[in-house]
C-alpha angles and dihedrals in degrees: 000000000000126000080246089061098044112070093047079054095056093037084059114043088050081053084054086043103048089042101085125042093244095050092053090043084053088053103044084049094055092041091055092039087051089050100048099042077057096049084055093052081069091042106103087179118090098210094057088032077062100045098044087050089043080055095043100052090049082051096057095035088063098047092052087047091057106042082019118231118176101197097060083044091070104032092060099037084059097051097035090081097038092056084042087058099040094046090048096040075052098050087049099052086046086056090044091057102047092050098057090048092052094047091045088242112160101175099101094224087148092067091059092092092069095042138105124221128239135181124216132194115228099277106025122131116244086188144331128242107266091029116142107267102231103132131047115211135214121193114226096167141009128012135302128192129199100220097202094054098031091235120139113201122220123218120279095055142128121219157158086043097113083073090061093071094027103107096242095042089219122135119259094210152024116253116197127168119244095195129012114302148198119204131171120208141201119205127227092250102057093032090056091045086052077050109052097030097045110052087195096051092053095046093056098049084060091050088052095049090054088046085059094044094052093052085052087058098047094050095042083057092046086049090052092042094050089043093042090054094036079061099056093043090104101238091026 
């Protein structure tokens, strides 16, 4: 077939189409299904990017049903659940996070979903100070003390995620079990995309990071204030 011939075939076959109510309800499916799928290729943010797809691939269904195409029938049988599972898996991580901000929760329980887990033996080293930060931790089980500040961490805890936003993204301190642990992880990669895709989420790791930084500061005062008064104790 010739370019000539081209253009008087597609002119026909949308004549066949739009001939029948159920043809032009098959194309106005596909026309809105197109347009949505490239109104999600501007989102930057992962929850409307779902919904637009989820609306797309309905879209679609509809339109291979109708003029009927098999092939877009199961290409878009097959990506429909996935965008249902990925925009609700999103909306619950959203909740999650809300709730923990407004219950002034900072352990970071809600990014569990998205973690690895990882055993460790009593006296092992998680990670050094000056280690490339390229995994935030959570401790679901046993002790872990940070050598250089003398702080030992009980389960139920977030951490190493401050090293994430320092310049350098090198650990600050070393981090070793004391007893057996179990610990479950989340890697850069996959932390930065939950950022940048999830404005809550990113939100409330600030606010988690601010939490960290003013209980260092706390602790830092209580240090100044014990050594300031084990100073003036006369034979201290």
């Amino acid at each position: 077939m010739t370019a000539h011939d081209l253009f008087p075939t597609l002119a026909a076959s949308l004549a066949s189409s739009l001939a029948t109510p159920l043809g032009a309800l098959g194309l106005c499916s596909g026309a809105v299904a197109a347009t949505l799928i490239i109104v999600s290729a501007f989102v930057k943010t992962m929850i409307p990017l779902r919904f637009l797809a989820v609306g797309g691939n309905l879209g679609f269904l509809v339109y291979g049903a109708l003029q009927p195409s098999l092939l877009v029938l199961l290409l878009h049988g097959a990506l429909l659940p996935v965008n249902i599972y990925r925009a609700i898996e999103m909306i619950r991580l959203t909740r999650r996070v809300r709730a923990a901000s407004a219950e002034g929760d900072l352990s970071g329980v809600w990014l569990k979903p998205y973690m690895r887990r990882k055993r460790l033996k009593a006296g092992e080293v998680l990670f050094k100070k000056g280690d490339a930060a390229d995994h935030l931790y959570f401790l679901v089980e046993g002790r872990i003390e940070f050598v250089e500040i003398g702080v030992v961490m009980e389960p139920g805890r977030l951490f190493g995620e401050i090293a994430f936003f320092a310049p350098d993204k090198r650990r600050t301190s070393t981090a070793r079990c004391t007893t057996p642990c179990i610990v479950l992880r989340i890697d850069e990669t996959t932390f930065q995309e939950l950022y940048y895709q999830n404005p809550t989420f990113g939100f409330e790791i600030v606010t988690l990071v601010a939490g960290r930084l003013m209980d260092d500061r706390k602790r830092l005062e209580q240090q100044l204030v014990a050594s300031r008064a084990n100073a003036d104790v006369p034979g201290a």
